[in-house]
N, C-alpha and C positions, 0 to 999 in steps of 0.2 A: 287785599285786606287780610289783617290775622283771622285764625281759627278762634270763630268764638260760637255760644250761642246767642242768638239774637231774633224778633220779631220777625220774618218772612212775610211777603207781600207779594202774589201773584197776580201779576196782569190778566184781564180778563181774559184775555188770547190763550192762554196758557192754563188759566184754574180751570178750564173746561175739563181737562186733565185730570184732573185730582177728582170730579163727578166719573169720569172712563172707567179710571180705579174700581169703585164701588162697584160701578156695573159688572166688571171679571168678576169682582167677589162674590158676587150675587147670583152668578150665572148659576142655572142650574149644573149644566155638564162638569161644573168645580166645584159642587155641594155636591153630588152625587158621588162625587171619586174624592172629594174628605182634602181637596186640595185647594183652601180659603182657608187664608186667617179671617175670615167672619161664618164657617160652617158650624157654630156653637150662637150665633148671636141673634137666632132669628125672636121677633119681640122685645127686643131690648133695647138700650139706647147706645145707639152707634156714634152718633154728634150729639151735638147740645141743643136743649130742648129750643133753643130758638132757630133752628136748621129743619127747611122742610125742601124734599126734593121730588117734583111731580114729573108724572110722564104723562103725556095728552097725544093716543097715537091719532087723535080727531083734530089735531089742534089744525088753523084753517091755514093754508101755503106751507103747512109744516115739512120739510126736507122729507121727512119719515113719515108723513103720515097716509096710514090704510086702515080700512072697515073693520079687517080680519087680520088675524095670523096666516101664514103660509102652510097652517092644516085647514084652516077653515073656520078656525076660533075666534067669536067675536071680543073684541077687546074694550079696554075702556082707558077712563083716564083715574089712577091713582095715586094716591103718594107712596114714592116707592121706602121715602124716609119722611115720617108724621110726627113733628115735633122732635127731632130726635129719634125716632125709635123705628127699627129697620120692620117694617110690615109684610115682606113676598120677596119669596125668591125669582128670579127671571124663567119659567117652564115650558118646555113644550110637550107636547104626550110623552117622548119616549124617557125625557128625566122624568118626568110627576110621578111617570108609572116607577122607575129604578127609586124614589124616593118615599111610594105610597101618597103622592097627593094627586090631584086634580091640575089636571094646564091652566096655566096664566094666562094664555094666547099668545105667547111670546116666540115663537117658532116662528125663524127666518131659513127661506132658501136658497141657495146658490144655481147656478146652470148647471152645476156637473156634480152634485151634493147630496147625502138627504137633510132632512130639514134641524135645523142645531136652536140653541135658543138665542135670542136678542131683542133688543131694544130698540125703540122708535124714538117721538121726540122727548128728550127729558133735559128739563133745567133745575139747577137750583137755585131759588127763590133769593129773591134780591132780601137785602137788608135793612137794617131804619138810615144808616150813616152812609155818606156819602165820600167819596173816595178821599178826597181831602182831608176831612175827617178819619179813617180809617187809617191814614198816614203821621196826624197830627200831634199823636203822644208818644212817637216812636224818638229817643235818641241817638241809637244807631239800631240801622236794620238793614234790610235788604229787600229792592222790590224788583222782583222776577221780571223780565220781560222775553226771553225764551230760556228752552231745557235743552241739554244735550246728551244723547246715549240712554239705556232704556233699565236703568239699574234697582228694577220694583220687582221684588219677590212676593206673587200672588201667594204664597204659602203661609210667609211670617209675617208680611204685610212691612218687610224694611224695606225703606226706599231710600237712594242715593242718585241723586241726577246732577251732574255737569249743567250750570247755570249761569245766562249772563245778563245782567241789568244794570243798575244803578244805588250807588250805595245813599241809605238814607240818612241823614242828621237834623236832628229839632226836628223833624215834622216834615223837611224837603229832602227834594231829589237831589243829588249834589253832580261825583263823577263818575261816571261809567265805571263798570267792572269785571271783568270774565275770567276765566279759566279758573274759575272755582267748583267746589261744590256744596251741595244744600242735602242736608239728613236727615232724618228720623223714622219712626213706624207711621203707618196709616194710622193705626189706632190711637195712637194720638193725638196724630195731624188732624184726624176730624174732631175728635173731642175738642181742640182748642181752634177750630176753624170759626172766622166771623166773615161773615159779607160784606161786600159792600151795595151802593142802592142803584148801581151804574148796567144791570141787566140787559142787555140786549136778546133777544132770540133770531138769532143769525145762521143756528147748524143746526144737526139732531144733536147735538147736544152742547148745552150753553151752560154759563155760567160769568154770575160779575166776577170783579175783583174780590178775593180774601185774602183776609191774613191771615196768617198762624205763630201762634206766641212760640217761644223756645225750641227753633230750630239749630240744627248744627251747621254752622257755615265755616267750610273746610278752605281757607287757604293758606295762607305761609306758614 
């Protein structure tokens, strides 16, 4: 396809991705060493006020889910993103303490590690429209169905990934497409992210189908 911008559409296999994002951002151990394009954003709106993104480390057969943290901190279930607006950073003692706040309970450990901070189950929350619909006013676009190569700079928050799906027109899937690329910054990948209503809870971390209006799709 030519180099144009156009509507993006991420399979839900794949938008799990773009929630992973947030979480690095969020991490404390990258708020504490000033290395997140979102270390200025805490209480603000990071997506659009109809975006809410929950962690439930109690949720029931959850992949991730436990009582405690891996210091011993009881945890709960939050939204990590309330309507848009980024509420906690992801802490364990030894960031809260390098930040001056109180642990999240978010401290995970490894075998051979000390304990670093992470996340348990987190999805973001399905949408009103249904994938059909999410697809249906698009005249050309692009719907993601995997990414290739890992080209997200947690710092500026630009992301460039090698992608290959199917190209869209009037509202369908038409013909396959690869060895492209797909661009912009997180920040405003989330600002103009919409859901869709197709949610499953399948991993620690889920996510339906979205789109995202005015991405760069890099080919001929």
């Amino acid at each position: 396809v030519k180099s144009r911008k156009v509507p993006v559409v991420f399979d839900a296999r794949v938008a799990r991705g773009l929630v992973g994002h947030l979480l690095s951002a969020i991490n404390g151990s990258s708020v504490a060493r000033g290395t997140t394009f979102l270390k200025d954003a805490m209480n603000t709106a990071v997506f659009g006020s109809h975006i809410t993104i929950v962690e439930d480390p109690h949720q029931h057969r959850g992949l991730r889910s436990k009582p405690c943290d891996a210091e011993g901190i009881a945890n709960r279930r939050a939204n990590l993103i309330d309507k848009g607006v980024l509420t906690t950073w992801l802490l364990d003692l030894r960031t809260a303490r390098q930040l001056g706040l109180k642990s999240t309970g978010h401290a995970g450990r490894g075998t051979s590690s000390p304990p670093s901070p992470g996340s348990t189950n987190v999805y973001l929350e399905a949408g009103m429209l249904t994938r059909e619909a999410l697809l249906a006013d698009i005249k050309d676009g692009l719907y993601v169905t995997d990414l290739v190569g890992s080209g997200v700079n947690g710092v500026t928050g630009d992301y460039s990934r090698g992608a290959v799906g199917f190209w869209i027109e009037n509202g369908q899937l038409t013909y396959p497409v690869s060895e492209i690329t797909v661009a912009g910054n997180l920040k405003d990948m989330f600002k103009n992210l919409t859901p869709a209503s197709d949610l499953e809870l399948r991993y620690g971390v889920d996510a339906p189908t979205v789109r995202i209006e005015g991405m760069s799709v890099a080919g001929e």
